[in-house]
C-alpha positions as CSV (number, residue, x, y, z in Angstrom):
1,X,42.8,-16.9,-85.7
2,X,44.8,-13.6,-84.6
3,X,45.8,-11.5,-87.6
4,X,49.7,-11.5,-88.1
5,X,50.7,-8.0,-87.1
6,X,53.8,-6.4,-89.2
7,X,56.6,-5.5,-87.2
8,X,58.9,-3.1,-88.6
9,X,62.8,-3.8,-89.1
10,X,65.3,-2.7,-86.5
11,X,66.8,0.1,-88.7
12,X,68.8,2.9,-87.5
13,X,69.8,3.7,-84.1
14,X,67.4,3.0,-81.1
15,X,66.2,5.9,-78.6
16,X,66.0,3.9,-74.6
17,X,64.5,6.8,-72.5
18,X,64.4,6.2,-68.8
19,X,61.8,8.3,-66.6
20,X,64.3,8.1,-63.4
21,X,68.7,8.7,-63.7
22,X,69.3,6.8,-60.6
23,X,71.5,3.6,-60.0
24,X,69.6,1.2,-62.0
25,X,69.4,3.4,-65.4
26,X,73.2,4.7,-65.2
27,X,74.3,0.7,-64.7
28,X,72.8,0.1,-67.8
29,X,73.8,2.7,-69.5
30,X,77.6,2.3,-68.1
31,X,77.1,-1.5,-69.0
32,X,76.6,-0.9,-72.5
33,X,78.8,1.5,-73.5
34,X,81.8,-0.4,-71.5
35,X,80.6,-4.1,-73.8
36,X,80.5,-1.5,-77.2
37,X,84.2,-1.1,-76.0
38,X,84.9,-4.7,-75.8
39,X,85.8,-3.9,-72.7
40,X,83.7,-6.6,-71.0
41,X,80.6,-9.5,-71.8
42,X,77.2,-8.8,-72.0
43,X,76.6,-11.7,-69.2
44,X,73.2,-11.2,-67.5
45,X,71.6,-10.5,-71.4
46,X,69.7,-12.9,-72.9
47,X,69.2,-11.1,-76.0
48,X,72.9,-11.1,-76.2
49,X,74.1,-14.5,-74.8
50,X,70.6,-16.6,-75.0
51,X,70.1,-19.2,-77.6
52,X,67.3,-20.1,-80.1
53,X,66.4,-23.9,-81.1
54,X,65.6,-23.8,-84.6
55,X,63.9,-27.2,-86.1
56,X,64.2,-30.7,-84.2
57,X,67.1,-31.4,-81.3
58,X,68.6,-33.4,-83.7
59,X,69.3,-30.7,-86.1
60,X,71.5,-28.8,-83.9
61,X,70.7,-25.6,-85.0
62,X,70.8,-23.2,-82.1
63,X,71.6,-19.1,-83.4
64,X,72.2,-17.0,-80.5
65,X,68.7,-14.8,-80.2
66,X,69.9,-11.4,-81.3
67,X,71.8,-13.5,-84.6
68,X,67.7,-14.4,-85.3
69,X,65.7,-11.9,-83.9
70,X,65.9,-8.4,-86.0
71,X,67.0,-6.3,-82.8
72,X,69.2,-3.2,-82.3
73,X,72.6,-4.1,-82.0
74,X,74.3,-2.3,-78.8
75,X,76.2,-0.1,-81.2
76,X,72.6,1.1,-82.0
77,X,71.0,2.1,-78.8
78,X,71.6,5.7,-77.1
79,X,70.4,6.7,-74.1
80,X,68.6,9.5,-72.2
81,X,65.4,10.7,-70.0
82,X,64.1,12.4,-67.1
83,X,65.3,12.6,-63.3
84,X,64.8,15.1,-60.1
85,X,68.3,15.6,-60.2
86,X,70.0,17.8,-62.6
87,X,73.6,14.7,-62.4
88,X,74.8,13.1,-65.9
89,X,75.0,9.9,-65.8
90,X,78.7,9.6,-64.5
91,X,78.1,12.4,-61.8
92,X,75.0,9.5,-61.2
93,X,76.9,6.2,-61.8
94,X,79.4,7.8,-59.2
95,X,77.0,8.3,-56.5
96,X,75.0,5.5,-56.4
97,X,78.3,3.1,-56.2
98,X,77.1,0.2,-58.3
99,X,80.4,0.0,-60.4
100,X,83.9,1.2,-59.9
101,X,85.4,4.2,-60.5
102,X,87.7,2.3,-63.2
103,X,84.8,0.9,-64.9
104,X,82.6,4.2,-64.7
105,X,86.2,5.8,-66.0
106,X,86.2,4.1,-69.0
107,X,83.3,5.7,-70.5
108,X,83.7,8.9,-69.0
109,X,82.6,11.1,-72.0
110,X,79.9,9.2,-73.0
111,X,78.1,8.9,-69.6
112,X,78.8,12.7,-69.5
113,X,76.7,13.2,-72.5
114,X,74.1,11.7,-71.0
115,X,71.8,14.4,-69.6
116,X,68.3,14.0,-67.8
117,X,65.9,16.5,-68.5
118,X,63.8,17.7,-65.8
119,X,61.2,15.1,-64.2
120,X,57.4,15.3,-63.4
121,X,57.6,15.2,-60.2
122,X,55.2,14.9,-57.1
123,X,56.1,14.6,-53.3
124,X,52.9,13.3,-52.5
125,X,53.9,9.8,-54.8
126,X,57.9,9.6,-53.8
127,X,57.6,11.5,-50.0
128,X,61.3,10.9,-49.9
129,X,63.3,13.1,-52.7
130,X,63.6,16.4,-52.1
131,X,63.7,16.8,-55.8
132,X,65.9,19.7,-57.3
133,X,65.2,19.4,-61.2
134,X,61.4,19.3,-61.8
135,X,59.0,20.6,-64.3
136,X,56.9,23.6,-64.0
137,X,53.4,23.0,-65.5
138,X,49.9,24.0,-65.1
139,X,48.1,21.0,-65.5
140,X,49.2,17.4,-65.8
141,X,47.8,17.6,-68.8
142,X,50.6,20.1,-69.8
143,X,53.0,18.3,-67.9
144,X,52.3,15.1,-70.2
145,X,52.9,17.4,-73.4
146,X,56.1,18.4,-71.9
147,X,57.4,15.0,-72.0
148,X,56.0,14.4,-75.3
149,X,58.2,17.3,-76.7
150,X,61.3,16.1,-74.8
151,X,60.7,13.1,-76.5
152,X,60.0,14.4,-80.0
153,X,63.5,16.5,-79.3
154,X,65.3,13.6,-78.1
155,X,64.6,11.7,-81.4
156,X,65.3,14.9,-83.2
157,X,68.5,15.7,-81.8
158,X,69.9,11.9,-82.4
159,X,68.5,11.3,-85.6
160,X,65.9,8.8,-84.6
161,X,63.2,7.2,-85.4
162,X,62.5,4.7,-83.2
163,X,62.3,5.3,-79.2
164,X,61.6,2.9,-76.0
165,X,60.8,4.3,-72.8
166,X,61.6,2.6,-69.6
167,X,60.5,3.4,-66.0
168,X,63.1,3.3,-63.7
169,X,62.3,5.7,-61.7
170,X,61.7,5.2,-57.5
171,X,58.7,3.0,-56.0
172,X,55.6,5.4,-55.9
173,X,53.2,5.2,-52.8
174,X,51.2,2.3,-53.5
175,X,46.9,3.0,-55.0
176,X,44.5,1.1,-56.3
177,X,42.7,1.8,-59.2
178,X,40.3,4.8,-59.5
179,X,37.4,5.9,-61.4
180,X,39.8,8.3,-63.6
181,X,42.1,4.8,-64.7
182,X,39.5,2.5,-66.2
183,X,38.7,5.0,-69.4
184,X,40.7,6.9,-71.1
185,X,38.4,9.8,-71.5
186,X,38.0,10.1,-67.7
187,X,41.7,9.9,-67.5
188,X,42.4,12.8,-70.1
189,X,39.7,14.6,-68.1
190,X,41.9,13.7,-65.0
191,X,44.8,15.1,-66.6
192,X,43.1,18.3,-67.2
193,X,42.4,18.9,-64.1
194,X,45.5,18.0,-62.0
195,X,43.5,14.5,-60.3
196,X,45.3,13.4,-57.6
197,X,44.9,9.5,-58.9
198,X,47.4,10.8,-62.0
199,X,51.1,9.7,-60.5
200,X,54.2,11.0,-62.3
201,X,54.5,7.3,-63.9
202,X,51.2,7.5,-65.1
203,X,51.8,11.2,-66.8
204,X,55.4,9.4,-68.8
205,X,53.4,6.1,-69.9
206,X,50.4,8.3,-71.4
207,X,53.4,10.2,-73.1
208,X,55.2,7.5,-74.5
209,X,52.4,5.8,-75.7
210,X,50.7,8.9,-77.7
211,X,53.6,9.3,-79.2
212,X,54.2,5.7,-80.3
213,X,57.3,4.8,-77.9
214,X,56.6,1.4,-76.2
215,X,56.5,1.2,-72.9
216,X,58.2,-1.2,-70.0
217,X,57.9,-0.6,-66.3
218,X,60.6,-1.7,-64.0
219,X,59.0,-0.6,-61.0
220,X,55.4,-1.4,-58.9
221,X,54.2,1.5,-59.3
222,X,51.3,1.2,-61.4
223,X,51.4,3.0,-64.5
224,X,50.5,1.5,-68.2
225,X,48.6,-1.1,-66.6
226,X,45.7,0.6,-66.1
227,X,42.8,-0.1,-68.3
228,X,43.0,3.3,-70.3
229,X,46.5,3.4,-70.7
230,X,46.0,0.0,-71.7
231,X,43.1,1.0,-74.1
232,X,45.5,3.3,-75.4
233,X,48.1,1.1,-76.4
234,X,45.6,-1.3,-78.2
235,X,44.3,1.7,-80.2
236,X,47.5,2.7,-81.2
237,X,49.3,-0.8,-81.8
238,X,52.2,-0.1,-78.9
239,X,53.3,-2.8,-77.0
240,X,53.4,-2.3,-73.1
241,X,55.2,-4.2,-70.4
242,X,56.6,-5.3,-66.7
243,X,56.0,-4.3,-63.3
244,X,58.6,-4.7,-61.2
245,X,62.4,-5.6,-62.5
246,X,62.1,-8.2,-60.0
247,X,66.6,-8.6,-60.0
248,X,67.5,-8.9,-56.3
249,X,65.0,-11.4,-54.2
250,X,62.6,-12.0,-56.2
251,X,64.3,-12.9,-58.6
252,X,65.6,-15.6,-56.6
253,X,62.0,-16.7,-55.6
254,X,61.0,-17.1,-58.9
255,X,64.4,-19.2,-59.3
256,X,63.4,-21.4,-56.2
257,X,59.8,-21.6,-55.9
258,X,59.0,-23.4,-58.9
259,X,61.8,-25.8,-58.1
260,X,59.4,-26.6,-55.3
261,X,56.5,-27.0,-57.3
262,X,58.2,-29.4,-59.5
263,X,58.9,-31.7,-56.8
264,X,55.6,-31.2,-55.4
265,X,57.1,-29.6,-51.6
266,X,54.3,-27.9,-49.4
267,X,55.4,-24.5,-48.4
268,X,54.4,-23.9,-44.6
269,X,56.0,-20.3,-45.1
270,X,59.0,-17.8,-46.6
271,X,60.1,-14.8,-44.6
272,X,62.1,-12.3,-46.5
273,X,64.2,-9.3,-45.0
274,X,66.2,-7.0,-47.2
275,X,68.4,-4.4,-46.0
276,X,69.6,-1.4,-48.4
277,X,71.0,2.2,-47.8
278,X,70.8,3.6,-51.6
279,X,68.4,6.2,-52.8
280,X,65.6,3.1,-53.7
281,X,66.0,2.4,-49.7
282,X,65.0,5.7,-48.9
283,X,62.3,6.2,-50.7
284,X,61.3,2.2,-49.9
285,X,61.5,4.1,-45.9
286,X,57.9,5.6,-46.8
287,X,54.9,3.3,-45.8
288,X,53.3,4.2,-49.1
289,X,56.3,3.6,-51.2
290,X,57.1,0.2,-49.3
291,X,53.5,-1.0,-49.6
292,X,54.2,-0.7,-53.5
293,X,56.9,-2.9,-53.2
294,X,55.8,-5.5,-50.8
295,X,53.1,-6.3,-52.8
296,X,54.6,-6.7,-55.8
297,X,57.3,-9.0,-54.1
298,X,54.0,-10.4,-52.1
299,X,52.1,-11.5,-55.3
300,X,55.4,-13.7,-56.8
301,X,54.9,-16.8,-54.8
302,X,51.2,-17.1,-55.2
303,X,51.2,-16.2,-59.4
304,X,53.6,-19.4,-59.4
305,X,52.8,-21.9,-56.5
306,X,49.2,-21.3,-57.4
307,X,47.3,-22.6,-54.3
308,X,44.1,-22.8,-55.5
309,X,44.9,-25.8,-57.3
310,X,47.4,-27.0,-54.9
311,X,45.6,-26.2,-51.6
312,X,47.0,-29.1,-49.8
313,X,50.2,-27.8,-50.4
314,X,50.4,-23.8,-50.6
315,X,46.9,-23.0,-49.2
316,X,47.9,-21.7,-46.2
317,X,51.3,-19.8,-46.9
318,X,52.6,-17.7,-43.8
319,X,54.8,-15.0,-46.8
320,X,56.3,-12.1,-44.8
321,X,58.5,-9.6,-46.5
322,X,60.5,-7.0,-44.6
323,X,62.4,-4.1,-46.2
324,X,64.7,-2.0,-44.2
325,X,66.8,1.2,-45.0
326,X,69.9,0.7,-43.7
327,X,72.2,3.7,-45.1
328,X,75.8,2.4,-44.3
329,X,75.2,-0.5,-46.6
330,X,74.7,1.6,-49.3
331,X,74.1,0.0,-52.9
332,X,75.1,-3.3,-51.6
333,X,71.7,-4.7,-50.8
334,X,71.4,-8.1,-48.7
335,X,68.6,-10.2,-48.4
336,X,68.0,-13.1,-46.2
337,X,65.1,-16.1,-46.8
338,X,64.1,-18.8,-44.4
339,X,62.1,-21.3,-46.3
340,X,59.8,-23.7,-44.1
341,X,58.9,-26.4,-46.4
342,X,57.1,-29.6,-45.9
């Protein structure tokens, strides 16, 4: 039997760092600080809205998850972390064009507290950016101990304790695993000396982690998930999760496809096409950064149809996704599926 692991309260305010300032972190950030207001619902949240059954049906005891669960409250969390671009969070919020200017206006101040510091940043991994607000370092090795003291002065300067970091920064060029990301002694050797394997979302996990801030990643780019990093967090008892925030199409495949599968539907084949003009579409213009993504949107459909038990019906699955950066549509993404079912 697994040993019961002690978790420790939620006490005192909670540090959410975000390697990456762009559209996705500053929504978040906007998001909360407008629902501390009361000025809207946190709909979308299932911390916040979801419910818990406690006992039989019959008992009708069902606690909204965050009444249960010992979580930060909203009023607890506060925000910060890296980007290439030197823009608060409003001057951020603005330009990506998620929310409105009345919205965004609302909290005006306290996105304008919100301040990235610089990024680790390499071309080779987002060809796209020409980044403007970057560390200078040596070595990745030095690099990583830079974002382990922005951390440490983060926590110091809010009074914290207790951190998170989550990756939202842009898709990196897709790689597969190398020699240097299957122990963590080749990978701190890696470090040393500058490897090219190491990717920018590599150097924030290793950070986070050796300092004791669990880690989430929102993009495809592989990071924590590499055996060493993973290694890592097993040694040190951090918790480590995602790939991919999977909120637009995916999202709905994973609504759709096991609908499918329930009714026992063959799937002949699923074409995808998404068209974008933010910042994520122009990075998503670069073959390596669009591999990233493809396979991660790729891999959905077979992790839930699984064909090799269902051969008959999803063995031979025509799945073609096609991303395009389209810059007049700006932040309002579309994406159109044709489903050939059977």
């Amino acid at each position: 039997m697994t040993e019961a692991r002690q978790i420790r309260e939620a006490n005192g305010k909670l540090g959410v760092l975000m390697p990456g300032m762009g559209a996705v972190a500053t929504t978040l950030v906007a998001g909360v600080e407008i629902m501390k207001k009361g000025l809207a619902e946190p709909v979308g949240s299932l911390t916040q809205m979801g419910t818990i059954r406690l006992g039989k049906r019959t008992e009708d005891r069902v606690p909204k998850i965050k009444d249960f669960v010992p979580l930060s409250p909203m009023d607890g969390l506060v925000f910060g972390g890296w980007d290439a671009f030197p823009d608060d969070a409003y001057e951020a919020a603005a330009h990506a064009g998620v929310l409105e200017k009345e919205h965004l206006n609302a909290v005006h101040d306290e996105l304008r507290a919100v301040k990235p510091f610089s990024a680790v940043f390499d071309p080779s991994y987002v060809a796209r950016i020409n980044a403007t607000h970057k560390k200078e370092y040596g070595s990745l090795r030095e690099a990583a101990e830079q974002v382990r003291e922005d951390i440490r002065s983060f926590k110091s300067q809010h009074g914290l304790e207790r951190a998170v970091m989550i990756n939202c920064s842009s898709t990196e060029a897709y790689a597969q695993p190398q020699k240097s990301h299957f122990d963590l002694d080749e990978f701190e050797k890696a470090l040393d000396r500058s490897d090219a394997s190491i990717s920018p979302a590599m150097v924030y996990a290793y950070a986070a982690l050796k300092e004791g801030v669990p880690y989430a990643n929102g993009s495809p780019s592989l990071a924590a998930d590499i055996p060493a990093l993973v290694d890592l967090a097993d040694d040190a008892v951090v918790p480590v999760a995602g790939k991919d925030f999977k909120t637009g199409q995916t999202l709905m495949k994973t609504m759709i496809a096991p609908g499918l599968k329930a009714r026992m539907l063959g799937m002949a084949g699923w074409y995808s096409t998404n068209i974008l003009g933010n910042r994520d579409g122009e990075v998503l213009d670069d073959a390596g950064s669009l591999k990233s993504k493809e396979v991660s949107k790729l891999s959905v459909l077979e992790s839930i149809l699984d064909p090799e038990k269902n051969p008959e019906l999803y063995g031979d699955i025509h799945h073609v996704v096609k991303i395009n950066y389209y810059p007049p549509r700006g932040d309002a993404k579309e994406g159109w599926d044709n489903i050939d079912i059977f």
